[in-house]
C-alpha positions in Angstrom: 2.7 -7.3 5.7 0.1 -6.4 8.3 1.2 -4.1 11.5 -1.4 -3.8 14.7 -2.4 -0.4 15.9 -3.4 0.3 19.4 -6.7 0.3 18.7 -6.9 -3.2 17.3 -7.1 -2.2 13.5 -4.5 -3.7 11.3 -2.7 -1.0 8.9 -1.5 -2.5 5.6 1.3 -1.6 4.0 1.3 -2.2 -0.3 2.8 -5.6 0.4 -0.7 -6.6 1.5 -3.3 -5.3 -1.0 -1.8 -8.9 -2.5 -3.6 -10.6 0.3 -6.7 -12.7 0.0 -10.1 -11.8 1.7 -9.2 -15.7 2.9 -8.7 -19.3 1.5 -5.4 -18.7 0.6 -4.1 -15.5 2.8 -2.0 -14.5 -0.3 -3.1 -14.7 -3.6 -0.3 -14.1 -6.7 -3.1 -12.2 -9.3 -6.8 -12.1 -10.4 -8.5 -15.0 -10.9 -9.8 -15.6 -14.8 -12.9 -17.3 -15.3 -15.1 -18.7 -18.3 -18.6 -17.0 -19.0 -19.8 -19.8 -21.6 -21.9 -21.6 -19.4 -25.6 -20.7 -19.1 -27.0 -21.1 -15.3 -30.3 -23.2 -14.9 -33.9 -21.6 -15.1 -34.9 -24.1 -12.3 -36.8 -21.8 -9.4 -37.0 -23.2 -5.7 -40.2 -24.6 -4.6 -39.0 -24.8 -1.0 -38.0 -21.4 -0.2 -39.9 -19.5 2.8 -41.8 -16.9 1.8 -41.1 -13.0 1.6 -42.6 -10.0 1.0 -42.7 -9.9 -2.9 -43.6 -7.0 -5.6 -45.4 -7.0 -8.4 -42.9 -6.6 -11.6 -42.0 -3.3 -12.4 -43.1 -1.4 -9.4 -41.2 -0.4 -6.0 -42.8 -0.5 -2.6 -43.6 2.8 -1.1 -44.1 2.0 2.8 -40.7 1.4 4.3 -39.9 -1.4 6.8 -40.8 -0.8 10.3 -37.8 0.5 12.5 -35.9 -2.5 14.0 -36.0 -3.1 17.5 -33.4 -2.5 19.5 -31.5 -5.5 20.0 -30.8 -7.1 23.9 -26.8 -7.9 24.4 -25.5 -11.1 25.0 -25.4 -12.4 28.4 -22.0 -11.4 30.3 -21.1 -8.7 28.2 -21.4 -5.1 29.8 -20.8 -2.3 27.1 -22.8 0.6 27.2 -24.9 1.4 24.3 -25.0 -2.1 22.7 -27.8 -3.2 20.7 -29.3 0.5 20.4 -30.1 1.6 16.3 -29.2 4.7 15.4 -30.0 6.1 11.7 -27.5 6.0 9.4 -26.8 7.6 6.0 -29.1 9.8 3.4 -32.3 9.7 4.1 -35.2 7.8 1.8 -38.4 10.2 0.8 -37.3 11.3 3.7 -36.9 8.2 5.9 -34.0 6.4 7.5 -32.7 3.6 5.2 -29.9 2.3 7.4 -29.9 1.8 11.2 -26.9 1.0 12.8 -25.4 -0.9 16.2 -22.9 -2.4 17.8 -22.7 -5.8 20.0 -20.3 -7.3 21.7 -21.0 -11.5 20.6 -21.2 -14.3 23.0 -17.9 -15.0 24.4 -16.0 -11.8 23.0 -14.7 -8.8 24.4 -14.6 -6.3 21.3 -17.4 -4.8 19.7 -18.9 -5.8 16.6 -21.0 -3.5 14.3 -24.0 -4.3 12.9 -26.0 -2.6 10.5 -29.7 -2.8 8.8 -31.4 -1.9 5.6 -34.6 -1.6 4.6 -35.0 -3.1 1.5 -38.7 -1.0 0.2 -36.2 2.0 0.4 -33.2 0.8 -1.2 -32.2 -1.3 -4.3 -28.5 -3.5 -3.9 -26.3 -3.4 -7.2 -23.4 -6.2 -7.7 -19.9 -4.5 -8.7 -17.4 -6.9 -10.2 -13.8 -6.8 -10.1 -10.9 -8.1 -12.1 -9.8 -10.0 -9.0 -13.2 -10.8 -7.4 -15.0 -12.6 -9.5 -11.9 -12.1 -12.3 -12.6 -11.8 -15.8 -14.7 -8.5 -17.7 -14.6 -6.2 -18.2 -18.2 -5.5 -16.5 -20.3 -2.4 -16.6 -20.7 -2.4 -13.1 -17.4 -2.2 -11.5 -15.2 0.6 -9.4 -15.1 3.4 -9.3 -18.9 4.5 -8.5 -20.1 7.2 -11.4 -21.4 10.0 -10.4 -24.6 8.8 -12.0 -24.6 6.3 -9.4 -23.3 8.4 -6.1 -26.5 10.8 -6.8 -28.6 7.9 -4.7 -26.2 6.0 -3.2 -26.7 5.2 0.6 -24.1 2.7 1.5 -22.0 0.1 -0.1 -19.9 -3.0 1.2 -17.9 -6.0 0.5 -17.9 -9.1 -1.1 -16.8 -12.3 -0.4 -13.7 -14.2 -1.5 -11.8 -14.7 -4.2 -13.7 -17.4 -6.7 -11.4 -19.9 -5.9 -11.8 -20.2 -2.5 -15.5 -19.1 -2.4 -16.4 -22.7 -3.3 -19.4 -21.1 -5.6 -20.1 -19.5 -8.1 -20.6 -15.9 -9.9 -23.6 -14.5 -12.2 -23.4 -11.0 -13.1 -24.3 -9.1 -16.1 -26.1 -11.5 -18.6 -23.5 -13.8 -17.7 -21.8 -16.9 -15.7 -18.7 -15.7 -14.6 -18.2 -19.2 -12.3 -20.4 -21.7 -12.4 -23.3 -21.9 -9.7 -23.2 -24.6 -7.4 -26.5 -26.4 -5.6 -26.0 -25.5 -1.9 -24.0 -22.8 -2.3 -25.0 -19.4 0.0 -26.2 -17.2 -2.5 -26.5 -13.3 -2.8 -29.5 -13.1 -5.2 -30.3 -9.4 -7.0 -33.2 -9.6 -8.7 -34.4 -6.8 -11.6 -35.1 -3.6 -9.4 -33.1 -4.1 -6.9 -35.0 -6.6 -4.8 -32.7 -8.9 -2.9 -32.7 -12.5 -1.4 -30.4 -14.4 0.3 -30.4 -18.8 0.7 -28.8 -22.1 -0.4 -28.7 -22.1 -4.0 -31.3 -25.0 -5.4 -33.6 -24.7 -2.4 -34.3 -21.4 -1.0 -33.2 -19.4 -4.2 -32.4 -20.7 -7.6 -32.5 -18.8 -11.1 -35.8 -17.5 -13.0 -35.5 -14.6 -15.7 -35.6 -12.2 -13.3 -32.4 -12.3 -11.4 -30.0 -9.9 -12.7 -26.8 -11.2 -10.2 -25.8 -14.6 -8.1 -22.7 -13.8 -6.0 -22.3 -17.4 -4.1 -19.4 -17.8 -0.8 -19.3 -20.8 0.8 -22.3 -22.4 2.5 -25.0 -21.3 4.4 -24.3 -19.4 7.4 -27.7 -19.0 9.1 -31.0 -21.0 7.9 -34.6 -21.1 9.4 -33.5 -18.5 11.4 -30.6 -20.1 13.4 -26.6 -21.0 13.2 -25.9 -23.9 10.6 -23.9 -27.0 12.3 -21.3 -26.3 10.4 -21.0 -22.7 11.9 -20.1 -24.3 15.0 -17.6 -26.6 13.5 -13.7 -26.4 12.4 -13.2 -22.7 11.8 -10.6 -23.6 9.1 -13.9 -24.4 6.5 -14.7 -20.7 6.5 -11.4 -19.3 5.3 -7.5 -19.2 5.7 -7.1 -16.0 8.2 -4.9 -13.9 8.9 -2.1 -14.2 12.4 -2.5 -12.1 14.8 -0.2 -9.3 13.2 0.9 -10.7 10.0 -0.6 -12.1 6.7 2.1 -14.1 5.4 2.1 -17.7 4.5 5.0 -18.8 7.2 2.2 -17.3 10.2 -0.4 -19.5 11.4 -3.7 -18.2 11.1 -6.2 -17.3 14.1 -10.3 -18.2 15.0 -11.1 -15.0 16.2 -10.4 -13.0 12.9 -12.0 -10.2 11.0 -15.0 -11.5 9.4 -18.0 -10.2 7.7 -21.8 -11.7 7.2 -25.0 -10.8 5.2 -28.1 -11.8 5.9 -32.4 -11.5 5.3 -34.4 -11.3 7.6 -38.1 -12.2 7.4 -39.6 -9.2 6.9 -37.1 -8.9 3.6 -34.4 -6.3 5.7 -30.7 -7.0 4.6 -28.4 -7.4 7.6 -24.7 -7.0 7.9 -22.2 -7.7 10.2 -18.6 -6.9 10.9 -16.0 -7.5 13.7 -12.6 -7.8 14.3 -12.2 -10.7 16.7 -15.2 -13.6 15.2 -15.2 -16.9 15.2 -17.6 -18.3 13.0 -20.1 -19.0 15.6 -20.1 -16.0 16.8 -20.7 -14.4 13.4 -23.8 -16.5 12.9 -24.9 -15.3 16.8 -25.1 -11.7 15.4 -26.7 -12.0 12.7 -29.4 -14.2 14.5 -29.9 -11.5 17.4 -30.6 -9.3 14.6 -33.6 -10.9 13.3 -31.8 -13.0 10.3 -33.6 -16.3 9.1 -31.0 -17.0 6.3 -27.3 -15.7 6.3 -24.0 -16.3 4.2 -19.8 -15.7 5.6 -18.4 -12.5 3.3 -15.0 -11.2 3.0 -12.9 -11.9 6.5 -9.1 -11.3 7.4 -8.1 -7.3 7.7 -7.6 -5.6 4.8 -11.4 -6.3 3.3 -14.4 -5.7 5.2 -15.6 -2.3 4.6 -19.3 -1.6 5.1 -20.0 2.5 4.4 -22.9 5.4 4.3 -22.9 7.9 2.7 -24.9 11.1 3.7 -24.3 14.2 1.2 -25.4 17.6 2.6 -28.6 18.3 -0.3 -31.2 15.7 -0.2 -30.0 14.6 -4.0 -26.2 15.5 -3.7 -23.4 13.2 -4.9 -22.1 10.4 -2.4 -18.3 11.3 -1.9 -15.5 9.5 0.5 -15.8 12.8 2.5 -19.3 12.4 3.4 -18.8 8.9 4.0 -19.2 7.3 7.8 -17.5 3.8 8.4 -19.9 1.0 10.4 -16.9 0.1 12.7 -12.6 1.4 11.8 -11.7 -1.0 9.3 -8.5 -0.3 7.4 -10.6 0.4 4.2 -12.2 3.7 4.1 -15.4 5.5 2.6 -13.0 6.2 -0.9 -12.4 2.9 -1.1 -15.6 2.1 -3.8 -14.2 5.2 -5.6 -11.2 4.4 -6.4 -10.4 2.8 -9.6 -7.8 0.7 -8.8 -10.4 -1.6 -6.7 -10.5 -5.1 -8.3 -12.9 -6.9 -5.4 -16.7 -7.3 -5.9 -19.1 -4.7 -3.8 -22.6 -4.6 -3.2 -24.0 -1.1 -3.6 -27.6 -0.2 -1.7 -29.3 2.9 -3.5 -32.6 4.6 -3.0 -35.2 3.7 -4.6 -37.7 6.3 -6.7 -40.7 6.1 -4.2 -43.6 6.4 -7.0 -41.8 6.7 -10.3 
């Protein structure tokens, strides 16, 4: 069961770590999958162009700053839209700005935070829940090996059975990729891309990770149609202060998004109280061309930096800073018992 706090964050009780991050607010146990299909080598022909690198080096000129973002009309709270740096530092260089904006029609801040993609290389962790199956190299807790560059980390997206996708991780398909499908894309190095499966992204031999959810979000820059249609397609929620199967669920929900701009920046977004419309609003204010839905309901979205005290210190839940209070916390990708896919975002080794 789910209780609401005055400040509008829902505190689980053990009852529900069972629940879903949606389709299906609670879920009985992991999802097992096959990994004896082979995904396609077909590349997209279609997909807009970004900033590339050659194979086997790293940029070395970071993104330019992002700027600040204007709030939408009718909403008055101080300080919205204004970046502020966030986590360790790259060769000396913000990685991570953060914000917060309250979306069209809302009343409750939403964070939002972006990374510069020349500075920092994304990693997919698997889960025995999220995408099921393994056991996988990459998967919680972070090893120390990894906290030594580790600037933030967040969710996933749903369980595989209701992420209407597919899963390619390690070598292997975990689910089978679907044409359409929003896709996460992590190519060798750490370069990133985000699109519909088939037509903005597809597989070549150097992708290293597909994490698919849904359909597209955002694409050419604005909200799909279907953003704007029946909320139910994006995921079973949560009530307003329960998760259990006997309370109707609610639009305005906790939900999470990722999305690329076109300068190649990753952008995330979080809120307690989105519709999806609304979701799709904030990550177009922030510059997004393409966008996907994540995790939503309250117990999953988690987005964290981590900013040690020695320019090559270990990451560690006590020098972890939460984007907005979500009832996960920065120990959360430490733990071991965490069975839902991640996305880690670690400095790159400018000139090595």
């Amino acid at each position: 069961m789910c209780v609401m706090t005055a400040t509008g964050v829902f505190v689980s009780l053990a009852v529900a770590m069972l629940a879903s991050g949606c389709g299906g607010v609670m879920h009985s146990g992991p999802h097992v999958t096959s990994s004896k299909t082979t995904p396609s080598r077909r590349t997209s022909a279609t997909a807009p162009s970004l900033p590339q690198m050659p194979q086997g080096t790293t940029p070395s000129t970071p993104l330019r700053k992002p700027a600040d973002l204007a709030p939408f009309k009718g909403t008055h709270a101080a300080g919205q839209g204004i970046w502020r740096a966030a986590g360790r530092r790259v060769a000396a260089t913000p990685a991570v700005y953060e914000t917060t904006l309250v979306p069209p029609g809302g009343s409750q801040r939403a964070g939002i935070a972006w990374m510069d993609t020349h500075l920092l290389a994304a990693r997919l962790y698997s889960g025995s829940e999220s995408p099921g199956g393994g056991p996988y190299r990459y998967t919680a807790p972070i090893h120390p090996s990894s906290a030594r560059d580790l600037v933030a980390a967040f969710n996933g997206g749903f369980k595989m059975r209701a992420a209407k996708g597919g899963y390619y991780t390690e070598g292997r398909v975990i689910d089978r990729l679907r044409r359409g499908a929003a896709s996460l894309v992590i190519y060798a190095g750490g370069r990133v891309d985000i699109g519909a499966w088939g037509s903005d992204v597809g597989m070549s031999p150097r992708v290293v990770a597909v994490r698919q959810n849904l359909e597209p979000l955002v694409a050419g820059g604005r909200p799909t149609p279907r953003a704007g249609a029946d909320w139910h397609a994006w995921g079973s929620t949560c009530g307003a202060s329960s998760c259990a199967h006997s309370v109707p669920g609610i639009e305005h929900q906790w939900r999470t998004a990722l999305g690329i701009t076109s300068q190649g920046a990753l952008v995330y977004t979080q809120g307690p109280a989105l519709d999806p419309q609304q979701l799709a609003a904030l990550l177009v204010r922030a510059g997004v061309i393409r966008g996907m839905e994540l995790d939503i309901n309250p117990s999953w979205p988690i987005f964290a930096t981590y900013d040690p005290p020695r320019a090559h210190g270990l990451a560690t839940p006590s020098n972890g800073h939460l984007l907005t209070a979500t009832v996960r916390r920065p120990d959360t990708f430490f733990d071991a018992w965490w069975a839902r896919d991640f996305v880690t975002m670690s400095a790159r080794h400018i000139g090595h």
